[in-house]
Each structure stands twice: as C-alpha cells, then as structure tokens.
N, C-alpha and C positions, 0 to 999 in steps of 0.2 A: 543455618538457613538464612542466617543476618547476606552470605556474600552471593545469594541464589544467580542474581541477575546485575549486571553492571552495566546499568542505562542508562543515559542524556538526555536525548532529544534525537527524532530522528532527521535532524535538517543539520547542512556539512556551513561552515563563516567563508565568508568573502571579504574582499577589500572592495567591496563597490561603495561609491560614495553616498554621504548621507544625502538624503531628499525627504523633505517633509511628506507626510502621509495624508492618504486621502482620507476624509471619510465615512464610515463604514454606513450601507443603505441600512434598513430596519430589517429586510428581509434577513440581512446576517445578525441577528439577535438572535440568543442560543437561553433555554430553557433552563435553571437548575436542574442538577441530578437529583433525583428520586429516586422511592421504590425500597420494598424489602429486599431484593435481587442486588442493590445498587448496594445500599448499605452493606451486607455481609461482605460482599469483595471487598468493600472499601477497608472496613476493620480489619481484615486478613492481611492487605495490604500495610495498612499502618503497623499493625502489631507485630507482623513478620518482617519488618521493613521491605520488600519488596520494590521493584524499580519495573513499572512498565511503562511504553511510547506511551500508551494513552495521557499519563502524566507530564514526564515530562516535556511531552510535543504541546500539552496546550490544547489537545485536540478538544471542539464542538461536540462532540459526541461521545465522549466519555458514558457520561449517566447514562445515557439510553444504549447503549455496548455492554457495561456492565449489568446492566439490570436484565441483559439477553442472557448473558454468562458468557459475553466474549471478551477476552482482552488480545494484546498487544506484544511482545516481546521481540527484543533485539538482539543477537549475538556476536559473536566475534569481534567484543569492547566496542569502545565508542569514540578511538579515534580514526577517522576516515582518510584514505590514502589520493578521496577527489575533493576537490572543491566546488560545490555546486551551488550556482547565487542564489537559491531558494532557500538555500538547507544553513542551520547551524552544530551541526558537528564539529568539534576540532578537529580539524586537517593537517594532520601530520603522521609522523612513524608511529606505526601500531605498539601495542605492546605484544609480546610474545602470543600464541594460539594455547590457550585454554584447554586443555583434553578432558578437566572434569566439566565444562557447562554445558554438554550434552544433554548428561544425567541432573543438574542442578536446573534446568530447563524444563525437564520433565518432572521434575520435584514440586516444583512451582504452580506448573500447572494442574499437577495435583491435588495441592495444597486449594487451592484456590476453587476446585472443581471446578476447573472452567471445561465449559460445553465444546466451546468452538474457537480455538488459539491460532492467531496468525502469529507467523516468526518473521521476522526481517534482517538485516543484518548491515553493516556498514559495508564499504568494499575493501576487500586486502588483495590490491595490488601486485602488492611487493612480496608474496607468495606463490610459489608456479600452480597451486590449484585453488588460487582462490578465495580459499575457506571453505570448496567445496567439500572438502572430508568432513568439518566439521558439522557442516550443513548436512549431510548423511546422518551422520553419529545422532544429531538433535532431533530429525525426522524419525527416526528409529528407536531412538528412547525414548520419545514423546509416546508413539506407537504402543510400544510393549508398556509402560506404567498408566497409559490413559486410551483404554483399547476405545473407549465410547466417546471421544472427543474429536471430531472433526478437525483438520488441520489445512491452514492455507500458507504456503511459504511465498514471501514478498523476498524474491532473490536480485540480487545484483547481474550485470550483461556476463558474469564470467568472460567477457572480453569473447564470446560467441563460440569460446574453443567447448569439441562438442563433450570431450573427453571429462569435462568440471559439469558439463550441464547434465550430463547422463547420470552423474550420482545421485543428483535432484529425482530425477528420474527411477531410477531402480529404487528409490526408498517410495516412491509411491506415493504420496501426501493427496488429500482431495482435492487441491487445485492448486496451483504454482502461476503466482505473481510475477511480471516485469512491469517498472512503469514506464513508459516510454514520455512521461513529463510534460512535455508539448510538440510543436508543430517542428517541422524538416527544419525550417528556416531558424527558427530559434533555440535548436536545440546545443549552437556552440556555445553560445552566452548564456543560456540556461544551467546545463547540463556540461562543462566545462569540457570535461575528459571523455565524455562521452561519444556516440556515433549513433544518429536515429537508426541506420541502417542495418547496424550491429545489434541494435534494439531489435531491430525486423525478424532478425535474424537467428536471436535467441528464442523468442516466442513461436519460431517455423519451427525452431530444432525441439523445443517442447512438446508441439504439438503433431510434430511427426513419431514422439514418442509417444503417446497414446494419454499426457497429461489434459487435465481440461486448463485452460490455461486463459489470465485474466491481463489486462494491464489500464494504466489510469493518465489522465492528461488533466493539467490545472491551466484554467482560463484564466485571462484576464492580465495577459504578461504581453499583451500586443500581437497575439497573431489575427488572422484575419477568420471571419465566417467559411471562407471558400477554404481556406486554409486546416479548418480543424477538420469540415466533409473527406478534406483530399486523406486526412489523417484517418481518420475512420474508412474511408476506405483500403484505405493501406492495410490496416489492422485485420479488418476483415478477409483479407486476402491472403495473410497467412494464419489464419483460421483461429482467431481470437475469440473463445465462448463469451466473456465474460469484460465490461469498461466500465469503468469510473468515469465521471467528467465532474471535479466542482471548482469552485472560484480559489484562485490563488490570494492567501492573506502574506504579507512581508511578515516576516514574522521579527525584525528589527530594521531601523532604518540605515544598517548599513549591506542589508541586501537589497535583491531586485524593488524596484519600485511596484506598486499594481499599476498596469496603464489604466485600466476601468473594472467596472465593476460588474459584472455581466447579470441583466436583469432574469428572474426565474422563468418568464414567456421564453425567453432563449435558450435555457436549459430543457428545457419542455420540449421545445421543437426539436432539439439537437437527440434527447433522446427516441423519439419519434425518428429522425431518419436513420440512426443506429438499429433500432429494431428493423425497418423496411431492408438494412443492406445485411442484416441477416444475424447480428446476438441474438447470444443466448439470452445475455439477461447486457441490460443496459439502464445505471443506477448515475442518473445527473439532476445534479441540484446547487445549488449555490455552497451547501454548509457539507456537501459530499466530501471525503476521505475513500482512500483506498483501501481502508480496512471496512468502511462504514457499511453495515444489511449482510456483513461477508460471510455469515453463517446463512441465510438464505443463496449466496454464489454458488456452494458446493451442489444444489440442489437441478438437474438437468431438467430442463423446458420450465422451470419456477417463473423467472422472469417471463418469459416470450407468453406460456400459456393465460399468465396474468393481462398481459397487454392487449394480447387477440381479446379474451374476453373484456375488456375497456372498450375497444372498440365494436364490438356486437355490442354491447351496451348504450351505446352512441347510436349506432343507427337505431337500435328499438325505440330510443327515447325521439 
C-alpha cells in the first residue's frame, strides 16, 4: 500500500527569473486544519504513507477538504511533458504508464473513505492517447471499489482530439474538469504548450457529450477586469456548469511573478456576473482552488439555487 500513489506537487518548473515577492494581504491568511474528519485522514495518510495534491501542492484548504472527506489525487506520475510558469512539476520524459495505478487509486480511496475524490493528472504528451486509457481504467475502478463516492476528474486538453476525450466520457464520472488557467491573452506565457482555444474546445466536446463539466482561471497574473468578463463569457458559451476563480500564489520565485493581489469585493462581483451569464454553480474567492466546495460541484442547481435565494434575501431585507 507504501507505492498507492506517486505524487509531487501539481504545478510543472520554469526557467522564469527570480523577482522578489509581494506581500501576501491578511485576507490570504489560511486557518489550521481541524476537526475529527481532518484528523482520521490525516493518520491514514501518515501511516499508510500515501501521497495526495492536497499535500504536496501546499494547498489552503487542505483542513477544511479533508474534514469534508474530500481529497486530491494525481495520476500518470509526476513528470510533466509541459512547462507551465505557475506550476512546479518536473518537466521532462515521463516514466513508463503504470497499468496497476488504476486499481492502487481506487485502493487508496478506499482506504481513506473518501466521500468525494477528484483525480488529476499531469499531461503525456509523448503518447498517442494521452493517458487517456489510463484515465478510463482509474474512473472505472474508482467506480466499482467505491460505488458511494463521488468523482470529479481534473483532466488535461488531450490536445482537443475527440477520440482521448470520449473515454473520459463513456466512464461517466460526476463532473470532468479542464482549467482553462487564465485569460486569451496570457495563456502563452502562462500556460506554455497550451492553446485557450483548444481549452474551448475540449470543454464543448465534454459537454456535447452529456458530462456536467467545470473549469477554473487564477487571477492576479495581469490580465485585465474586461478581460476575465470576456473569459466567462467564452466559458459560458460552450456550456460550462460549474468555474473556479481564486488569486494566483507564485509558489517559488522562479515562476510567474503575482502582478497583484485581487481584493475579495472583486471576487464577489466577478462571481455575481458569473451567475447573471448563467453557472450553474460559481465558487470565487481569493483562497479558491479548483478542487475547493468540489463535492458540493457535482450537486445540479446547488450553487445557482443558493444564490437566487441570497438575493430574495436582499431585497426582503
């Protein structure tokens, strides 16, 4: 059980230069983890050694994810075939594709009882499908070993070929992730290898398959206000249920710099016009993650019906 899961970090190294760091407002202060919920993962974790993002991303929201009974997990290893200036994954040649982390995937989550398990995975390029088989195989046996657990796969563009994104697909999971990262303009520099458009394009071809389907943007890397609307627009137009928006942190000084810090009233408003052009559920906050509330994502009209009633709420008051 020591070899279940073989995870990093889910961010790819750059060669961008150092630059002193900003910093951080009060609003980005993050809570200890608590809770009996929090604790038993955490043991299970330690004791079994076990490797999930939560860990080693560093993420805010660990404590309050686990004490939900959601975690994290990664697949198809942890060397990455892009380099993306946010992200610290090693980037380079993968190691061989794994045929048992399927079932040691599903073991895991097992083990761990988790409620509500997002998968993610690095990208393998340098294979004609992706990883998509394997991403089947882990959808499937996640499935059959944990019939009552909710599943969200954070998948990579498969380069938008429809034939890798349809296996995501026929495995059926409760919601399937792309993040489209940030705005048109900065998605070369962002997102290196990437193509926004190709992003467009995966999340059309999901959602023409009958997936409810999610994707997430991190502020605060220099695009503009007109700039992230024009993006949620986009989004919405090929039929996005479900967005993330929170503050992008550098997570060393030798990636992207933060150009600012994006105050919470702006997150507030940004989710406010997400709702009005029509999510389902629209989750923006300064300490947001694309995994973060993600067992609430699977749930149709949760978000939207929450919000109408906030605003009837407002006008009574």
């Amino acid at each position: 059980m020591e070899e279940i899961l073989n995870i990093k970090s889910t961010l790819c190294s750059t060669n961008t230069a150092e630059v002193p760091r900003t910093k951080k407002p009060d609003w980005l202060r993050v809570k200890l983890p608590i809770g009996e919920e929090y604790k038993h993962v955490r043991n299970l974790v330690d004791t079994h050694k076990l490797h999930t993002i939560c860990e080693s991303g560093n993420c805010p929201n660990m404590g309050e994810c686990w004490g939900a009974g959601t975690a994290t997990f990664m697949i198809l290893g942890n060397i990455c075939t892009r380099s993306c200036g946010f992200c610290a994954v090693a980037t380079g040649r993968p190691e061989a594709v794994d045929w048992d982390e399927p079932q040691r995937v599903a073991e895991a989550i097992y083990l761990m009882k988790v409620k509500h398990a997002v998968i993610t995975s690095v990208d393998r390029d340098e294979i004609q499908d992706g990883g998509s088989i394997i991403w089947y195989n882990t959808i499937k046996a996640v499935k059959a070993l944990n019939p009552d657990t909710t599943l969200e796969t954070l998948i990579p563009d498969f380069k938008a070929q429809k034939e890798n994104i349809q296996r995501v697909i026929d495995a059926h999971p409760e919601v399937v992730s792309h993040n489209v990262e940030t705005v048109e303009r900065l998605t070369k520099q962002v997102r290196i290898q990437a193509k926004y458009r190709r992003s467009l394009e995966t999340l059309r071809i999901l959602k023409e398959g009958g997936m409810r389907t999610k994707t997430g943007i991190m502020l605060g890397l220099g695009e503009t206000k007109d700039e992230v609307i024009e993006t949620l627009k986009d989004l919405a137009g090929v039929g996005v249920d479900v967005i993330t928006l929170g503050q992008y942190l550098q997570p060393t000084q030798k990636h992207l710099s933060v150009a600012r810090f994006v105050h919470p009233d702006e997150f507030a408003e940004l989710r406010e016009i997400g709702y009005e052009l029509g999510f389902d559920y629209v989750e923006s906050g300064p300490l947001v993650r694309s995994s973060y509330h993600s067992e609430k994502h699977v749930l149709q009209g949760y978000g939207r019906n929450k919000w109408l009633k906030e605003k009837e709420n407002a006008i009574a008051i």
